[in-house]
DOVOTI-358317 format. One record per residue: residue number from 1; residue in three letters; x, y, z of N, C-alpha, C in turn. Coordinates in steps of 0.2 Angstrom, whole numbers. Example, Ala and Ser with C-alpha at 12.3 -4.5 7.8 and 13.67 -1.06 7.14 Angstrom:
(marba 1 'ALA' (66 -28 39) (62 -22 39) (66 -16 39)),
(marba 2 'SER' (64 -11 35) (68 -5 36) (64 0 39)),
//
This chain:
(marba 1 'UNK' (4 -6 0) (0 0 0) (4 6 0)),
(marba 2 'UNK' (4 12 -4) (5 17 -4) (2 23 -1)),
(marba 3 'UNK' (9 23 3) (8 33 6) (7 36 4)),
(marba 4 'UNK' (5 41 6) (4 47 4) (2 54 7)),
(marba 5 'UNK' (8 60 5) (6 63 11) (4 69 7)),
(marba 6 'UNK' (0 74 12) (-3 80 9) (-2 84 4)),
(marba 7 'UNK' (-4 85 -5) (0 90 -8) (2 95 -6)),
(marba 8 'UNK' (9 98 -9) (11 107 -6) (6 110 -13)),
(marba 9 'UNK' (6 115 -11) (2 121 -10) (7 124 -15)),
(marba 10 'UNK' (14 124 -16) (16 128 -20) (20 127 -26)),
(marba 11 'UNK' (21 118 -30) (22 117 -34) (16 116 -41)),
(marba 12 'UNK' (15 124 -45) (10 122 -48) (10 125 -55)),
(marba 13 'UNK' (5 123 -61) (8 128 -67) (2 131 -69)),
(marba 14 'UNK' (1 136 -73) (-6 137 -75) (-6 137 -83)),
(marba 15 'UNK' (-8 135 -87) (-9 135 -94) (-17 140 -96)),
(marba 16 'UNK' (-16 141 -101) (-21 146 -105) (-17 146 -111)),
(marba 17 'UNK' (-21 142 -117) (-22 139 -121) (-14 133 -124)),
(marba 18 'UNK' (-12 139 -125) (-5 133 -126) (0 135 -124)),
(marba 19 'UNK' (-1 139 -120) (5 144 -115) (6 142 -108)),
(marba 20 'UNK' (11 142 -104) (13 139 -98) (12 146 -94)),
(marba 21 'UNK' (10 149 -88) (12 154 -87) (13 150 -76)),
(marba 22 'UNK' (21 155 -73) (24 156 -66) (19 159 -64)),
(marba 23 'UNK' (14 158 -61) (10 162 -55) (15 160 -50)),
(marba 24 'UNK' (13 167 -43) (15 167 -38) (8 162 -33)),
(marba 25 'UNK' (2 164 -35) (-2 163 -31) (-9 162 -37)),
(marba 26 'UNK' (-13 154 -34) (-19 155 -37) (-23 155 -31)),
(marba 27 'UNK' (-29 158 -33) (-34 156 -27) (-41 156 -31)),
(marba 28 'UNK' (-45 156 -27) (-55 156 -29) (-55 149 -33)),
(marba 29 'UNK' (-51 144 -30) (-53 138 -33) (-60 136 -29)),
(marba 30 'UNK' (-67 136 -30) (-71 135 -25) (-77 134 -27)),
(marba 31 'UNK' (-82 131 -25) (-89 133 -28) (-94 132 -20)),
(marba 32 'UNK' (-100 135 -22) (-105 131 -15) (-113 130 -20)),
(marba 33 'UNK' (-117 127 -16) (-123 123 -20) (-129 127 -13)),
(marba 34 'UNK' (-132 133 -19) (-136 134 -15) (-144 129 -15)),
(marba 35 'UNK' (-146 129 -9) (-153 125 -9) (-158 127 -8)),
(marba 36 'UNK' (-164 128 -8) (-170 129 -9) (-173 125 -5)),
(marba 37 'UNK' (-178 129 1) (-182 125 5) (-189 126 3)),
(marba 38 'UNK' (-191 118 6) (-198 117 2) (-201 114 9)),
(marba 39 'UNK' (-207 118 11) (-213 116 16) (-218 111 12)),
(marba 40 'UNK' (-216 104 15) (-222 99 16) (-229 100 19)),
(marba 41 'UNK' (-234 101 14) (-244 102 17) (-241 96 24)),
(marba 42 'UNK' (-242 99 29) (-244 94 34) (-237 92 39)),
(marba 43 'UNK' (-232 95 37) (-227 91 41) (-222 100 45)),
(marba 44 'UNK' (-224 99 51) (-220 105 52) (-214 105 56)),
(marba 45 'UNK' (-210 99 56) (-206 98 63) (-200 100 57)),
(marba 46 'UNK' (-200 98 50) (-193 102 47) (-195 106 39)),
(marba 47 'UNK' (-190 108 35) (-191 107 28) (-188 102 24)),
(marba 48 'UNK' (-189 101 18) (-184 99 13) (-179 101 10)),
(marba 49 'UNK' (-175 98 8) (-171 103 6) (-167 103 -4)),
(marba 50 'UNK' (-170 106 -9) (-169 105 -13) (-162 108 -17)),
(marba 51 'UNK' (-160 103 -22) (-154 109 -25) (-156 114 -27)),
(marba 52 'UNK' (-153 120 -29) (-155 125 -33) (-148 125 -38)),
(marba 53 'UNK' (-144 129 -38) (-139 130 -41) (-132 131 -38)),
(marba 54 'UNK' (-128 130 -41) (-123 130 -40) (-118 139 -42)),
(marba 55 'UNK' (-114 141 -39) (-112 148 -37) (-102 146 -35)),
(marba 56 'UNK' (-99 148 -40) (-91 147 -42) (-90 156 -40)),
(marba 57 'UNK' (-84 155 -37) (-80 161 -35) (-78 164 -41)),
(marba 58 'UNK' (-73 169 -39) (-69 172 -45) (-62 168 -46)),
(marba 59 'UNK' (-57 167 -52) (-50 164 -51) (-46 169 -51)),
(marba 60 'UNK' (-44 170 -47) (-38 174 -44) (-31 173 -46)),
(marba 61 'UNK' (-27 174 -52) (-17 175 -53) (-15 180 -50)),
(marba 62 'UNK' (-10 181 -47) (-4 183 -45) (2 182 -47)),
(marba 63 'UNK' (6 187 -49) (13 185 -53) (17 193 -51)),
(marba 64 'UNK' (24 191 -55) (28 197 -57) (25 199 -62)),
(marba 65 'UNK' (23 207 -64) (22 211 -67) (23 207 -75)),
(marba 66 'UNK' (18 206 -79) (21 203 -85) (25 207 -92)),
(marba 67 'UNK' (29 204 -93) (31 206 -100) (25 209 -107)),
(marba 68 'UNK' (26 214 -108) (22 214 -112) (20 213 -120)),
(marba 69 'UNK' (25 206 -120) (26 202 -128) (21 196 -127)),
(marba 70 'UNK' (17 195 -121) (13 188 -121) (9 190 -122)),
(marba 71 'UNK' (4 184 -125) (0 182 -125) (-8 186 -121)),
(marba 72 'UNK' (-5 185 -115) (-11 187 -110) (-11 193 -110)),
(marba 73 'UNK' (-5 196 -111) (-4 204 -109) (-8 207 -115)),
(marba 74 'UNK' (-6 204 -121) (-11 208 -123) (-20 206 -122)),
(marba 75 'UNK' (-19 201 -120) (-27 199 -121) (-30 204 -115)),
(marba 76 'UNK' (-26 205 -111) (-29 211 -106) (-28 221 -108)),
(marba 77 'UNK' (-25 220 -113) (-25 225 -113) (-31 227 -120)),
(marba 78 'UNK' (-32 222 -121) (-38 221 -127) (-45 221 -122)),
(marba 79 'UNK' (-43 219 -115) (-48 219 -111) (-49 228 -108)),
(marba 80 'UNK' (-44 229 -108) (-46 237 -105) (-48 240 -112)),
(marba 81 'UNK' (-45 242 -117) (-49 244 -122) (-55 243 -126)),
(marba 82 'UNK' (-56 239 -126) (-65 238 -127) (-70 236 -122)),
(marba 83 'UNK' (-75 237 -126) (-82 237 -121) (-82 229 -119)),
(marba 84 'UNK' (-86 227 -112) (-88 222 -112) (-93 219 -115)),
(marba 85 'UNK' (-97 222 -120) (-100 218 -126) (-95 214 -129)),
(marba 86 'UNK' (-87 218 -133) (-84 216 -139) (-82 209 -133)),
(marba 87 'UNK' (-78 210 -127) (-76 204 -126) (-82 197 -126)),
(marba 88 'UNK' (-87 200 -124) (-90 195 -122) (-91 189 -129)),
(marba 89 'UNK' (-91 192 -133) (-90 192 -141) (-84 185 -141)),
(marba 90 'UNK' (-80 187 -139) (-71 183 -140) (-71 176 -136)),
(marba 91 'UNK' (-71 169 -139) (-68 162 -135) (-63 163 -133)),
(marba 92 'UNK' (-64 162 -128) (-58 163 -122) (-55 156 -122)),
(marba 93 'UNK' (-50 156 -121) (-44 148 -120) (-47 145 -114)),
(marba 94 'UNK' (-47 137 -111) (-50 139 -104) (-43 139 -101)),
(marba 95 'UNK' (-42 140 -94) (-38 139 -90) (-39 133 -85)),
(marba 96 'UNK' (-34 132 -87) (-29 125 -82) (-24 125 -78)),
(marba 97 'UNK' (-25 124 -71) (-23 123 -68) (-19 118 -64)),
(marba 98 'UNK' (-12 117 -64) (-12 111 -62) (-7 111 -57)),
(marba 99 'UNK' (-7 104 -51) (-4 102 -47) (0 98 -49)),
(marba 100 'UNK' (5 99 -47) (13 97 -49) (15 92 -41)),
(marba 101 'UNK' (18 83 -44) (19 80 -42) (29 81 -40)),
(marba 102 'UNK' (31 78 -38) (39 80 -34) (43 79 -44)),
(marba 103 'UNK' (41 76 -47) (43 73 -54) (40 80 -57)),
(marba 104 'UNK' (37 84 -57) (35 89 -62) (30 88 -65)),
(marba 105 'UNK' (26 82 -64) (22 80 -69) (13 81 -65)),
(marba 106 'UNK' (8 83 -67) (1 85 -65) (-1 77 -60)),
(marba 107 'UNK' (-3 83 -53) (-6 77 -50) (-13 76 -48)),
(marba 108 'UNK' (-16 84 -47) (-22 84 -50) (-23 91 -55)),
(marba 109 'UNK' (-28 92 -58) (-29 98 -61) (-38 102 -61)),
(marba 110 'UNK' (-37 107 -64) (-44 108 -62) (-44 114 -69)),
(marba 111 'UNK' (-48 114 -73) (-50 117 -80) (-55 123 -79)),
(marba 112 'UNK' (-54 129 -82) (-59 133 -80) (-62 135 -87)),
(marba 113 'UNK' (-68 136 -88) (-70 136 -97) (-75 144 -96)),
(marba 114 'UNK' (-74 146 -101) (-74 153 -103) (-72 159 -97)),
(marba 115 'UNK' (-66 159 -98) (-65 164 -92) (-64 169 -96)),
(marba 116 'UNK' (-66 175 -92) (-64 184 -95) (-61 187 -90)),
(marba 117 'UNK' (-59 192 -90) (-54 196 -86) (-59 200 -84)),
(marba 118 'UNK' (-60 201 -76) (-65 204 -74) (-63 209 -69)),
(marba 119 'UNK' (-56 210 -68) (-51 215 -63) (-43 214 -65)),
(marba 120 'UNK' (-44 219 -63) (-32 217 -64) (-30 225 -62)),
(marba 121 'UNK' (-27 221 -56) (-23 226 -52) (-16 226 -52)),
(marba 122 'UNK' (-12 233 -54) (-6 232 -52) (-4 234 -46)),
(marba 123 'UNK' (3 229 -43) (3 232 -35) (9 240 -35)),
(marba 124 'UNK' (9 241 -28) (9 249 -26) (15 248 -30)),
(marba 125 'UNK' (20 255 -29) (25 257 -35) (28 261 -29)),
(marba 126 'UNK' (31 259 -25) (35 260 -19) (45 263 -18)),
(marba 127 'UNK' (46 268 -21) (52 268 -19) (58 266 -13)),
(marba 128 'UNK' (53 266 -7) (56 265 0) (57 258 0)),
(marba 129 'UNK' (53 252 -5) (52 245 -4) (57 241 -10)),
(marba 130 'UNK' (60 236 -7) (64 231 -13) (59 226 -13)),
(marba 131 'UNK' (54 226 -16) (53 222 -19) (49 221 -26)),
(marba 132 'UNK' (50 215 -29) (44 216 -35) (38 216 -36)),
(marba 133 'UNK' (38 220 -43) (31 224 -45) (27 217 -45)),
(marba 134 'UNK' (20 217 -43) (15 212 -41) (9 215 -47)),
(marba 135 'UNK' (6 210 -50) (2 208 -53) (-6 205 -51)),
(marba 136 'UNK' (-12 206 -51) (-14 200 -49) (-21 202 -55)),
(marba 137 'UNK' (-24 195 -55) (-29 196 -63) (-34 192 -62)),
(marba 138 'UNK' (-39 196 -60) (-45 191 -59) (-50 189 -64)),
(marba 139 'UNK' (-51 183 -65) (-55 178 -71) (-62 178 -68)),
(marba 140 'UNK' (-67 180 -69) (-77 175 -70) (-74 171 -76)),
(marba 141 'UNK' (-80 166 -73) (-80 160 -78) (-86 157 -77)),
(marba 142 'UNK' (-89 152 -81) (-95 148 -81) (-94 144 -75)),
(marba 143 'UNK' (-89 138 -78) (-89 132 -74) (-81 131 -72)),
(marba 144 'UNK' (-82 127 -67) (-75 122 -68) (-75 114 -67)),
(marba 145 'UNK' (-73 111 -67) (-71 103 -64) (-64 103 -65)),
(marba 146 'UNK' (-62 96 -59) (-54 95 -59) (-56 87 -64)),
(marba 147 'UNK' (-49 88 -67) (-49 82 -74) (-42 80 -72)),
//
């Protein structure tokens, strides 16, 4: 029998479309299932409890400041220049996520299918501070599942 012990948290890659991209930090991997309660004629001791839907967070990138000959950089700067109409318009790559095994190789992953750029913050621009310029870029998206 095989052991196994908790995945780290910090060996991981992110792809969007056929691009690899170094985040420092993903988060909003999450969903909750809201439910609907339904009064039975005649029974008062509880309700029932039906599904309704399902409610996914936002996905959250974090990285160093990116070059701006990729991919994504322009697809954000195409996101601040037109209306959220024209984007809504454009297939988006989905995004993939993945959890990296001590070998490099995916040990779970999780897919996010039509994501848009719905925020992107640069961090502060601090002369007193050594450290690097911070990125973070947040995605909506429909769905996800891990694959």
């Amino acid at each position: 029998m095989e052991f196994s012990y908790p995945a780290p948290g910090f060996y991981f890659q992110v792809k969007i479309g056929l691009q690899t991209y170094s985040f420092k930090e993903v988060s909003g991997i999450e969903f909750s299932t809201d439910f609907e309660e339904i009064a039975s004629g005649g029974e008062n001791d509880f309700k029932y409890k039906a599904f309704s839907r399902r409610k996914y967070s936002d996905l959250e990138l974090k990285k160093g400041f990116i070059p701006r000959d990729s991919l994504l950089a322009e697809f954000l700067n195409f996101s601040i220049i037109n209306s959220p109409a024209v984007i809504s318009k454009l297939k988006m790559y989905p995004i993939i996520v993945h959890l990296l095994d001590k070998e490099g190789t995916p040990s779970q992953s999780w897919i996010f299918y039509e994501p848009v750029p719905s925020k992107w913050k640069l961090g502060n621009l601090d002369a007193m501070e050594n450290n690097y310029l911070m990125e973070s870029i947040t995605f909506s998206y429909n769905h996800f599942h891990s694959i």
